[in-house]
N, C-alpha and C positions, 0 to 999 in steps of 0.2 A: 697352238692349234691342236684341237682335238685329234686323234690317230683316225677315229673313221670318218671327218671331214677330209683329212690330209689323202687320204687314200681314193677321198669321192672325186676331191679338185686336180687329182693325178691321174684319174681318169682310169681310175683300177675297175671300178662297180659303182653302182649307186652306195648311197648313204645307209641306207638298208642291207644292202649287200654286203658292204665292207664292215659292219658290224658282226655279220654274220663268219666272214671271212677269220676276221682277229678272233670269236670264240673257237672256231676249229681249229687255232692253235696254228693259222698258215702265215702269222705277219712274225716279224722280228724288227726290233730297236737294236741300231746299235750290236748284233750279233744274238741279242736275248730274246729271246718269244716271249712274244704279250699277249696277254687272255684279256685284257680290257679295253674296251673300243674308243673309251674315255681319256685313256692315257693321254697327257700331253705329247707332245713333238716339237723341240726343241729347234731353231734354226744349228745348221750342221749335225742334225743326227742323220744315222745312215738308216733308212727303211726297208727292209727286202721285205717280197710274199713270194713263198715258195723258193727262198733263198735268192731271188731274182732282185736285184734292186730297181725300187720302184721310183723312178724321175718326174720332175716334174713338169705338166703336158704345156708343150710352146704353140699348139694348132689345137684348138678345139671346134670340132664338125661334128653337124649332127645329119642324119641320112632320112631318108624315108625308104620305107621297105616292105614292097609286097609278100607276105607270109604266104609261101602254098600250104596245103596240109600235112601234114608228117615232120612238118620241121617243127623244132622244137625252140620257144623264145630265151634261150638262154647264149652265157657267151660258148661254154662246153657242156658237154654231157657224158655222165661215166658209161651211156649202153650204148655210146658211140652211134648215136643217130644225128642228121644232118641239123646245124643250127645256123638261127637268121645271122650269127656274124658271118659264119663261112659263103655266105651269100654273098659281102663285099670284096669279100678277100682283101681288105686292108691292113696297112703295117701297123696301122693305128691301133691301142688296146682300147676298141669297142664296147659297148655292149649294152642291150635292151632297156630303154625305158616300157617297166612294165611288162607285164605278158600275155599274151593270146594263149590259150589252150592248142596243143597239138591239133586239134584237129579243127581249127575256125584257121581261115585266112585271114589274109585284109593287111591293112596298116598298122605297122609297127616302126618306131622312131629307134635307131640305134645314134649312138652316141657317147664322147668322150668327156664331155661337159656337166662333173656332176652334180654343180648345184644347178643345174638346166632339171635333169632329171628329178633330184628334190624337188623343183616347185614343180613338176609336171605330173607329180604322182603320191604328191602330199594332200588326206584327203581333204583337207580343211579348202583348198583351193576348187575342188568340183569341176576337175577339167572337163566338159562334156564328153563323151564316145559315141560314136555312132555307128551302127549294126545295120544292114541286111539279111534277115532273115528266113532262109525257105521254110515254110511249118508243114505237118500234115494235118490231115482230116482238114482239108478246105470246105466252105470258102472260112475266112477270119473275120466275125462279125462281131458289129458296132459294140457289143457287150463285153467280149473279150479286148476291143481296142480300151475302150473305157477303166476296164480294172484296171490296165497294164500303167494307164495315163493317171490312175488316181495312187496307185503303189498296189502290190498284192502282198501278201502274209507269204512269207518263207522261214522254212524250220532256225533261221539266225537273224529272223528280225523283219519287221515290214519293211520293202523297199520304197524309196522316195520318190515322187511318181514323175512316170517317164513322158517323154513326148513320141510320141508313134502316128503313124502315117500308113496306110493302106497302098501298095505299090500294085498290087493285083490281090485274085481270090486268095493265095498261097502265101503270100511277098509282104513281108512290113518293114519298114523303117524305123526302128528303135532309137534314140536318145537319153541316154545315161549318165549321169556322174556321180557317180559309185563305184566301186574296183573288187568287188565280193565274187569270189569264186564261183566261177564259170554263171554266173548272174543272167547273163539273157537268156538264155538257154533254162536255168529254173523259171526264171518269171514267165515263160512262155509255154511250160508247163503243166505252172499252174493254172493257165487261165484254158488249158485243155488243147493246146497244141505245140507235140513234140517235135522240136528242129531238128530239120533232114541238112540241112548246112547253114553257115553262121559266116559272116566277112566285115571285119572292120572298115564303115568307108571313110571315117575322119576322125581326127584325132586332137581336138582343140582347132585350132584356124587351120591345121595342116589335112587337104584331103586325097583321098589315094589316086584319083582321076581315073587315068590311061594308064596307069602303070602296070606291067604287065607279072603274072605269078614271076617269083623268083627275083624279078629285076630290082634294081635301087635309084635314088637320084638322092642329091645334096638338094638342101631345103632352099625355097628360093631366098630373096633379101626382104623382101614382105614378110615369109612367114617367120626367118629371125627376128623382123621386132616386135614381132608380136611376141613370140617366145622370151625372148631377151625380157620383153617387160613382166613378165612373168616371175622372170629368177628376177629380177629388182625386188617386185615386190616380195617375192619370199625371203630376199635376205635383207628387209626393211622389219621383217616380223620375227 
């Protein structure tokens, strides 16, 4: 097994993540540092990150979690600002599928499960997202719903066009899947209205309900299999 699958299905990071981890020189084989993500992993090799040995995970749970603003979607942060793990406070080593920008709320999936994460945030799969967004200069009319629905032009590509809904003069409902930095928020922009706030309300079949800022719950048994079928199929392909 590859070193940054071995570290995904350990429930270190995502698959992304833990490529990133072994380049900054934080994983070790066997007592040696490896700078390749690719590197095999031998059964009986010892794997530490950050000299910490890294075991392999006997419970994987995934959470739902309401992001307030100021928290940041990471498992730490070097400016020591609050993050959605410290929100669980679990013993479990956590951490985000995906990210919200500091300052959008909404739904966010923490989790120890990482090829759960791989297929949930591999783009090829098009997990939908779905946005509430306040805009200014109201009301939001039928010509800017239209662009948002057909794709608009952004300085890294035309977006693929969304599905959006009218909540009030202010208020739209956005549907995405795409994962392009901070992306609603330009697309809505460009169509001449600047978001005054942003909150993810679902996130594939799983949606944030009642849940309240800050709080968390475990995902129910319906939205695991739906999820569950997800990582089949990505580790079919």
């Amino acid at each position: 097994m590859r070193l940054a699958k071995f570290l995904s299905d350990s429930g270190v990071a995502s698959r992304r993540a833990s490529e990133q981890l072994v380049r900054e020189g934080r994983v070790s084989i066997n007592g040696a540092v490896v700078a390749d993500p690719a590197r095999d992993v031998a059964p009986g090799d010892l794997v530490a990150l950050d000299r910490q040995p890294v075991r392999s995970v006997t419970e994987r749970v995934t959470y739902a979690v309401h992001k307030p603003a100021g928290v940041v979607s990471t498992a730490r942060d070097t400016h020591g600002r609050r993050t959605v793990v410290s929100l669980i406070g679990s013993p479990l080593r956590l951490y985000p599928v995906g990210r919200l920008d500091v300052d959008t709320t909404g739904l966010i999936l923490l989790t120890n499960d990482g090829a759960l994460a791989h297929a949930l945030t591999h783009p090829s799969f098009e997990i939908p997202r779905t946005y509430r967004a306040l805009l200014a200069r109201p009301p939001v009319r039928d010509a800017a719903l239209g662009r948002l629905r057909r794709g608009v032009e952004l300085e890294d590509g035309r977006t693929a066009p969304a599905h959006v809904r009218r909540l009030a003069p202010d208020t739209i409902e956005l549907t995405i899947r795409e994962g392009r930095k901070r992306q609603v928020r330009r697309m809505c922009e460009a169509v001449g209205h600047r978001v005054i706030s942003l909150e993810r309300v679902a996130f594939g079949p799983v949606r944030l309900g009642t849940l309240a800022p800050g709080a968390h719950r475990l995902l129910t048994a319906s939205e695991h299999r739906q999820l569950s079928a997800l990582k089949q199929l990505s580790a079919q392909r």
